[in-house]
C-alpha positions as CSV (number, residue, x, y, z in Angstrom):
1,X,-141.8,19.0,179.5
2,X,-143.2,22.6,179.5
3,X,-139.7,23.7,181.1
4,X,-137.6,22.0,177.8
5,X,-140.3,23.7,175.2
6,X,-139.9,26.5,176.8
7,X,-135.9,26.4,176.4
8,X,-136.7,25.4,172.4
9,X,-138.6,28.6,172.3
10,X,-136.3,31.0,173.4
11,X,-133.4,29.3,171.8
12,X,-135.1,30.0,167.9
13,X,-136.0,33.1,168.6
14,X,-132.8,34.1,169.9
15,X,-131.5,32.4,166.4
16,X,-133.9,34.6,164.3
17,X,-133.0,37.8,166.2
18,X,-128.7,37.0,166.0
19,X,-130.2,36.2,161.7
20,X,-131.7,39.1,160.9
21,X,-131.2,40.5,157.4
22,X,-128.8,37.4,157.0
23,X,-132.0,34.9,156.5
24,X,-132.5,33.7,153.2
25,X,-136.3,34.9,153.0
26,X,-137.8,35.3,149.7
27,X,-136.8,38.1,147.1
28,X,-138.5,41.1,147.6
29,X,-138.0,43.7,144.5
30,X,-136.9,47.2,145.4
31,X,-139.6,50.1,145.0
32,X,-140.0,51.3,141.8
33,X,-138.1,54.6,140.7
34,X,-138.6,57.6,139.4
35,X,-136.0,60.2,140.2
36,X,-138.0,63.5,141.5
37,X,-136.9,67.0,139.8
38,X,-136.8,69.7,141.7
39,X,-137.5,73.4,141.0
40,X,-134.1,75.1,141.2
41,X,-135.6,78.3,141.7
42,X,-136.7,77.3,144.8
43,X,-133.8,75.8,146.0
44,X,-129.9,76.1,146.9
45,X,-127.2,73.4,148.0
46,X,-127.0,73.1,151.8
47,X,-123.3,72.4,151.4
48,X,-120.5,72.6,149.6
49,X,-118.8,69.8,149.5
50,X,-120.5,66.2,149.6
51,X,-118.6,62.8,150.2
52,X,-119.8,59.5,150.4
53,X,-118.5,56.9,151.8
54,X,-119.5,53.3,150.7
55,X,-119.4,50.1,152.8
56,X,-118.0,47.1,150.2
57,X,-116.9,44.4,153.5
58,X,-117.8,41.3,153.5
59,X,-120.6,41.6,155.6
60,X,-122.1,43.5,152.9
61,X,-122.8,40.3,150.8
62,X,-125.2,39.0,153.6
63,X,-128.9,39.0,152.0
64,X,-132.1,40.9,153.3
65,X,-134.9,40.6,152.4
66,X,-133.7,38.5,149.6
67,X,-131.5,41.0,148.4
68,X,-127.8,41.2,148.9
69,X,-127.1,44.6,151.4
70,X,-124.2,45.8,148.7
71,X,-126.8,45.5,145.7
72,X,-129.3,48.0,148.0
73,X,-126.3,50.1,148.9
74,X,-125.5,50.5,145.5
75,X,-129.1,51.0,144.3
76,X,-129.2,53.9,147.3
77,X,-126.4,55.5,146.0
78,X,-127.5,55.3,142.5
79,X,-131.0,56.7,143.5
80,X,-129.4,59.3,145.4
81,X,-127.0,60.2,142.6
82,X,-130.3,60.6,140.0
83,X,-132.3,62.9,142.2
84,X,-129.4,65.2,143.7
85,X,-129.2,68.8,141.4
86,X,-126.0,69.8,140.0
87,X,-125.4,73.1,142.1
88,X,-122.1,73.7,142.0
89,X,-120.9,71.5,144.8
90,X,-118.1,69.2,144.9
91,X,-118.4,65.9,145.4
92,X,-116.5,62.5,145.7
93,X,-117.4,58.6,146.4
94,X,-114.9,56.6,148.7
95,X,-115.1,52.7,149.3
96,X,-113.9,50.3,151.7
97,X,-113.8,46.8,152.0
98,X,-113.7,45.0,148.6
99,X,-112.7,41.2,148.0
100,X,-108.8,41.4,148.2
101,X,-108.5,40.1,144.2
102,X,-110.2,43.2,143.5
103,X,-107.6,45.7,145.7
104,X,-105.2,45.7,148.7
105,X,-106.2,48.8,149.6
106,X,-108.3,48.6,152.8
107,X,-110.3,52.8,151.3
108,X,-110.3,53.7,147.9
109,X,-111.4,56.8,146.2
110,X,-113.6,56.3,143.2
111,X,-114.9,59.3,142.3
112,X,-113.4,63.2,143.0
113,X,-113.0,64.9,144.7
114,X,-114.1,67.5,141.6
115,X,-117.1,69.2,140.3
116,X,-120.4,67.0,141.2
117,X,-122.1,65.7,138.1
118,X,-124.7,62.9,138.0
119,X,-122.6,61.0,135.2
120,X,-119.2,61.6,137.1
121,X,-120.6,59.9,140.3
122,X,-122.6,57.1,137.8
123,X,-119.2,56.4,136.1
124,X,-116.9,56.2,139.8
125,X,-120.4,54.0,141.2
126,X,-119.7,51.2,137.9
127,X,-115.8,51.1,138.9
128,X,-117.2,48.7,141.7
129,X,-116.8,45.3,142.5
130,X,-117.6,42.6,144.5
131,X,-118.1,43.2,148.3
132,X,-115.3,41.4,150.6
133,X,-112.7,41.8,153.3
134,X,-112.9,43.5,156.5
135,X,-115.0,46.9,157.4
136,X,-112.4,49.3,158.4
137,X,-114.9,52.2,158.0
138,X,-112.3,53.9,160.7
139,X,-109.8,54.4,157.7
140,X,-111.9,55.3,155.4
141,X,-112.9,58.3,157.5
142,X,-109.4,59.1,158.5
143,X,-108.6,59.0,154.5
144,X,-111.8,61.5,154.2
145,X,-109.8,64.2,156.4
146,X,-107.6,63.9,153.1
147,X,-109.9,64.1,151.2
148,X,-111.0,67.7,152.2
149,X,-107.8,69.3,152.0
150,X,-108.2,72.3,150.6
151,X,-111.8,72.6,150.4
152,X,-113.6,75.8,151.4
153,X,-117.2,76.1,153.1
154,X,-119.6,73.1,154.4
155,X,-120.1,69.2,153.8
156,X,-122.2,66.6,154.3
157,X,-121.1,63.2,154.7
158,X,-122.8,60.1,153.6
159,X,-122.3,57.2,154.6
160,X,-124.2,53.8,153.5
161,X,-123.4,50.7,155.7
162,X,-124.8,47.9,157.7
163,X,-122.6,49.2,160.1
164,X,-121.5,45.3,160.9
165,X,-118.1,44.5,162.1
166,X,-117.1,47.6,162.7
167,X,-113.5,48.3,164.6
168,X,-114.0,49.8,168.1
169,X,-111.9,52.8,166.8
170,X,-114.8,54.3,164.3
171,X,-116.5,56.7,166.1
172,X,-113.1,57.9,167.4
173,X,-112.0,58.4,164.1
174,X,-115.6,60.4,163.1
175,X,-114.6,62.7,165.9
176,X,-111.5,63.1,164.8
177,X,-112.4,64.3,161.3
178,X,-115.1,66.8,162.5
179,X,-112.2,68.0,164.9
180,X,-109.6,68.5,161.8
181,X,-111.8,71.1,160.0
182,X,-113.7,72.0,163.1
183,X,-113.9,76.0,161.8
184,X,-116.0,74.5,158.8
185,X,-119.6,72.5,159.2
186,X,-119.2,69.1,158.5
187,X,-122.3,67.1,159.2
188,X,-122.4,63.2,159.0
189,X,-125.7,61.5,157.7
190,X,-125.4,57.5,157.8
191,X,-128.0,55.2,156.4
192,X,-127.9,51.8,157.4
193,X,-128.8,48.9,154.9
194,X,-130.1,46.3,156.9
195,X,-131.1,45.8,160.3
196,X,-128.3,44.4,162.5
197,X,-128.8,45.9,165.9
198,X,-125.3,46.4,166.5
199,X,-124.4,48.0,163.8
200,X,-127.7,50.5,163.9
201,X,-125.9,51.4,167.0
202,X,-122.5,52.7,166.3
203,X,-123.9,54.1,163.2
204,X,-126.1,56.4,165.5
205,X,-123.1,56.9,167.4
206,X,-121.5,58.2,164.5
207,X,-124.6,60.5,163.5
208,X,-124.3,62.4,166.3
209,X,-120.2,63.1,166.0
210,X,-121.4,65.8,163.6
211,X,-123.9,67.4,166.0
212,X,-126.2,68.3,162.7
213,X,-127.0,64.9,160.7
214,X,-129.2,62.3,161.2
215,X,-129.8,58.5,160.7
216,X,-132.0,57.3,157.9
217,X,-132.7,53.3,156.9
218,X,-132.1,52.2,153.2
219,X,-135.2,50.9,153.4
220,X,-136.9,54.0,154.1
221,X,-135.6,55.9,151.1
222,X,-135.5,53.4,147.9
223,X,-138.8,54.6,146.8
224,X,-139.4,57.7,144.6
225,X,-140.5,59.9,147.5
226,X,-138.2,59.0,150.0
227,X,-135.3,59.5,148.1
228,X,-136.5,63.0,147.5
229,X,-137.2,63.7,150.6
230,X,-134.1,62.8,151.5
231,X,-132.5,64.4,149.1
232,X,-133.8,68.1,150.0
233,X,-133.5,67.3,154.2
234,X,-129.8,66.9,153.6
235,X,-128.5,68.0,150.3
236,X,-131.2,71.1,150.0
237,X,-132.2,74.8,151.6
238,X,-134.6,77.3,150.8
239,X,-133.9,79.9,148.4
240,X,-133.6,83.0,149.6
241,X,-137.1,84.8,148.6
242,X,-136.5,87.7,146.3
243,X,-138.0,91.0,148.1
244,X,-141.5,91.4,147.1
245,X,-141.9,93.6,144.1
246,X,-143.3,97.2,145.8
247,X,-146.2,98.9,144.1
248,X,-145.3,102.3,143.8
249,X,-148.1,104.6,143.1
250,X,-148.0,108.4,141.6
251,X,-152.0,109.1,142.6
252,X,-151.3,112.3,140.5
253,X,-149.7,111.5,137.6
254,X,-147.1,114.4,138.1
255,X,-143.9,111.1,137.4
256,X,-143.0,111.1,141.2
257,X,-144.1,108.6,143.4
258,X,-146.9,109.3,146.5
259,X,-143.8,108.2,148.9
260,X,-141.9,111.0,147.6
261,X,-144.0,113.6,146.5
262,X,-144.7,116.2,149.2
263,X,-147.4,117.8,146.7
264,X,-149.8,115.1,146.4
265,X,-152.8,116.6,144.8
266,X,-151.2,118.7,142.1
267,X,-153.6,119.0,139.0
268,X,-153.4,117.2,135.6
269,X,-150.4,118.9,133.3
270,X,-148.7,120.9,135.7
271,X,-144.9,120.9,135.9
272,X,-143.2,120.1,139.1
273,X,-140.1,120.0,140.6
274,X,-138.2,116.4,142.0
275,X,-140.9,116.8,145.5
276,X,-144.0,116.7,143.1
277,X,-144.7,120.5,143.7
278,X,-145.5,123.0,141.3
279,X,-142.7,124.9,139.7
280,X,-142.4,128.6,141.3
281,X,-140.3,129.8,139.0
282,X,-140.2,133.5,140.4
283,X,-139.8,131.8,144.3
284,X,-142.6,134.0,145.1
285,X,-144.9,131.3,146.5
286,X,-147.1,131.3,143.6
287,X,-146.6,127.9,142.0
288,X,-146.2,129.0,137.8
289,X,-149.7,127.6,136.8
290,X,-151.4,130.1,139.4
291,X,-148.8,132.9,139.0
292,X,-150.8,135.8,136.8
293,X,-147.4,138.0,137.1
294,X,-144.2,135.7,137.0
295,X,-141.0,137.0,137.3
296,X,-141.8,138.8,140.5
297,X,-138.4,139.7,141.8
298,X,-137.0,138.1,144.9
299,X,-138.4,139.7,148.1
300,X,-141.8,141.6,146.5
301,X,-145.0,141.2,148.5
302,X,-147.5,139.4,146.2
303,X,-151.2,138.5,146.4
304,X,-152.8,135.2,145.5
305,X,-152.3,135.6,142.0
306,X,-148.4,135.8,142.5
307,X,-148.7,139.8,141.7
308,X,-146.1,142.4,143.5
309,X,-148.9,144.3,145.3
310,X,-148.6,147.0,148.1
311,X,-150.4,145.1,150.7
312,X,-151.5,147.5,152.6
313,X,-150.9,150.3,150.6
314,X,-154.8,150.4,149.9
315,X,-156.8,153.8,149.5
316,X,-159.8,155.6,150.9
317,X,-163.0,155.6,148.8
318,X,-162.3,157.9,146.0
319,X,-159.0,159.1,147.3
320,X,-155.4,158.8,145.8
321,X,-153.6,159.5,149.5
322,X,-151.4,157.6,150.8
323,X,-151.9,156.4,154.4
324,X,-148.9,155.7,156.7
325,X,-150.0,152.2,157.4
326,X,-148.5,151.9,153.2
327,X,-144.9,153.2,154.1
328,X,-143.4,150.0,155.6
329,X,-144.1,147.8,151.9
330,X,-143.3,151.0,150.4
331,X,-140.2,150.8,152.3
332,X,-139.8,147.0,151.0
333,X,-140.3,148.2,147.4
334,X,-137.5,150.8,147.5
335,X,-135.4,147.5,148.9
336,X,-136.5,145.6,145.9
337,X,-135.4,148.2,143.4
338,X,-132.1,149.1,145.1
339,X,-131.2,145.4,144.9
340,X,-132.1,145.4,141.4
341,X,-131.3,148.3,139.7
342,X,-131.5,147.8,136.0
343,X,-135.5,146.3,136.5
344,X,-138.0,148.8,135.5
345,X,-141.7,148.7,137.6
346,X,-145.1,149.3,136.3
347,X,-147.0,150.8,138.6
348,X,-150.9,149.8,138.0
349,X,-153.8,151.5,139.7
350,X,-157.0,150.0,140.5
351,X,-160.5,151.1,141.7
352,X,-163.8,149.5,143.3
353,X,-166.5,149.3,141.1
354,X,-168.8,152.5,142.3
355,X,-168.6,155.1,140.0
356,X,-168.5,155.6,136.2
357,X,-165.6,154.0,134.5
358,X,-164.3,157.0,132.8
359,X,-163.9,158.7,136.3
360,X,-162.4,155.2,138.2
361,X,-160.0,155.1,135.2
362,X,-158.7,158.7,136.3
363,X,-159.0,157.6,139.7
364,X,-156.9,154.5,139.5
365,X,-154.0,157.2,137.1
366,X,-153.9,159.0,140.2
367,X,-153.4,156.4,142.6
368,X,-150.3,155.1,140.2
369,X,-148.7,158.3,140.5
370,X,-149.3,158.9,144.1
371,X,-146.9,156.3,144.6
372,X,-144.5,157.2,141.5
373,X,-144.4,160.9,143.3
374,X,-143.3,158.8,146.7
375,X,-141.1,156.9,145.1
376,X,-138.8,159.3,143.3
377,X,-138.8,161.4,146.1
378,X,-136.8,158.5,148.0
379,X,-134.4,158.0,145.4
380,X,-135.8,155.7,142.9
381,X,-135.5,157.3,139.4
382,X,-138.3,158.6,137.3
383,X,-137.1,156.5,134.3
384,X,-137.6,153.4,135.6
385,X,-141.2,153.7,137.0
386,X,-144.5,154.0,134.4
387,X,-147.8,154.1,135.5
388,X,-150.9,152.7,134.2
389,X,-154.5,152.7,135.1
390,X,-157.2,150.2,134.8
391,X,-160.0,151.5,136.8
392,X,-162.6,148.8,138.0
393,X,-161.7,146.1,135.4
394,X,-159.5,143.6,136.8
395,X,-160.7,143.4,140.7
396,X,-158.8,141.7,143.2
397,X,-161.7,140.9,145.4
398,X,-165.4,140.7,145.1
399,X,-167.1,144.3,144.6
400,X,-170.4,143.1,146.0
401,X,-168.9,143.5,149.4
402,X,-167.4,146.7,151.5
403,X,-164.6,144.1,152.1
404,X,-164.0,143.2,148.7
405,X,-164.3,146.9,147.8
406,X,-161.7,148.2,149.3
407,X,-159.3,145.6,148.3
408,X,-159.6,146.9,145.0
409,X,-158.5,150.0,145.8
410,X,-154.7,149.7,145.0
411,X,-151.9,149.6,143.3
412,X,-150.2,146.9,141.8
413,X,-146.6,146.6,140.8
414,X,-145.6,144.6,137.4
415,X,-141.8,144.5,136.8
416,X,-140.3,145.4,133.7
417,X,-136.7,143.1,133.1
């Protein structure tokens, strides 16, 4: 007795397994929808071209769930078709099967292949009729090698089935499409309405033809989520990122930027050149703001101040004598003046700050025309060199020191243009 309920046992469930979807089980409603929008800015089409391919056999009438498999194929296509952006890409809908009142053709093509619009793909989906006939999916995807004649860059394609009743051909004929355009990606996402073992099996076969899509269930992406997601896992990529904005800084206000300015701490107001430096309009290393005797011609010896000085034509306490250690810049300023012979020179003497001012005034006279006497005898003529003499008022150097001192013991030289 055991043995025989045993047998019953294995026998019904057996029955329910070969069923399935097929059972007439009570209606369950599809999730509700709500078609998911997606930022644009974030986001780019993943390919190209899209085609899907729609399974309208016979077997598609079977119920699951209470709901006939072509209904929920349609309903995913629908879904799909309301949450997929317009980007460009172009786009078709192919069908096989159908009851043979409705057409003889075993594939038909319902919608593009043209510019992808949700209405266009809406209008091609309502051009459908009632399921019936055979499942020669293996035409329809020879027909889809057609169908991308001529079409540049990547596609995806989709294709919604039970996967029932499939001709042992199919995944031959999957192979052979990826092979026709195999210098272009073409990737092959199924989803499987229903659950009929069989069927989930060849449609993984055919998932993998592609080498880059992947199987999804109906009933996994009907809801509002779901869809989306798998929406932006096939139909979507990431945006390329514009480059971050860079901060550039000018820490001193001078108009060029830190990167570029090889003068980074010039003060407030002064004029620089394109490196951020300040303007040295005479070349003399002086920058202009600094310079107390621009237009120092090219080659003169200058001090701090950017004045054509006799650096070490410097004199003796209360002495007007030149010492040899002055004749090399002496030499330099009879260079100067050959090489520019209509400029005129100033020659300035100056003094320490011992003595009375009326005698350093002399003193510093002197001084000038020591070295006007030296220059005219080397060739320089007399016309083109005046002397001047400011005593101890405008001192290079500190007079509180020897040091200083005798740095203000000189001449200075002011050109004349």
């Amino acid at each position: 007795m055991k043995r025989f309920i045993g047998a019953v046992f294995f026998i019904t469930t057996v029955a329910m397994v070969m069923v399935g979807c097929a059972g007439q089980g009570p209606k369950q409603p599809l999730p509700e929808f709500s078609p998911q929008q997606f930022d644009m800015s974030m986001y780019r089409s993943a390919y190209d071209n899209v085609l899907i391919i729609l399974d309208g056999s016979s077997s598609m009438k079977e119920q699951c769930n209470g709901n006939e498999k072509f209904e929920v194929a349609m309903e995913v296509v629908a879904r799909m078709n309301q949450t997929l952006p317009e980007m460009g890409q172009t786009a078709g809908l192919r069908t096989f099967g159908h009851h043979p009142s409705i057409t003889k053709k075993p594939t038909v093509m319902q919608y593009g292949m043209e510019a992808y619009t949700t209405k266009g793909l809406a209008d091609g989906l309502s051009k459908l009729g009632a399921p019936g006939g055979t499942s020669p999916l293996c035409m329809a995807l020879k027909a889809a090698a057609g169908d991308l004649e001529g079409l540049s860059g990547s596609t995806a394609v989709v294709i919604v089935s039970d996967g029932k009743d499939m001709p042992g051909k199919t995944v031959d004929a999957a192979k052979a499409l990826k092979d026709k355009y195999s210098s272009s990606v073409i990737c092959i996402y199924p989803v499987v309405v229903g659950n009929d073992a069989a069927g989930m099996a060849i449609m993984k076969q055919i998932s993998k033809v592609g080498e880059c899509g992947f199987l999804s269930e109906a009933a996994n992406i009907l809801s509002s989520a779901g869809m989306a997601n798998f929406v932006k896992d096939v139909f979507l990529e990431d945006a390329p990122r514009p480059a971050p904005v860079k901060v550039r800084l000018d820490s001193d206000g001078d108009g060029v930027y830190d990167e570029d300015d090889k003068c980074p701490d010039t003060p407030a107001g002064v004029k620089v050149d394109a490196d951020g430096c300040p303007l040295d309009t005479d070349g003399d290393g002086v920058p202009d703001y600094l310079d107390k005797c621009p237009g120092t011609p090219a080659g003169a010896k200058v001090n701090p101040m950017g004045c054509w000085v006799l650096g070490d034509l410097l004199f003796d306490f209360d002495k007007a004598v030149i010492k040899p250690a002055g004749y090399p810049d002496l030499a330099k300023v009879i260079e100067v003046l050959n090489q520019n012979p209509n400029m005129k020179v100033v020659l300035q003497g100056h003094t320490d700050s011992i003595g009375s001012d009326a005698y350093n005034k002399g003193l510093s006279l002197r001084r000038a025309k020591a070295v006007k006497a030296y220059l005219v005898k080397k060739g320089i003529s007399e016309g083109r060199l005046k002397c001047e003499a400011f005593g101890e008022s405008k001192p290079a150097a500190s007079n509180k020191t020897e040091f200083g001192r005798s740095l203000n013991r000189r001449v200075q030289l002011m050109p004349v243009l």
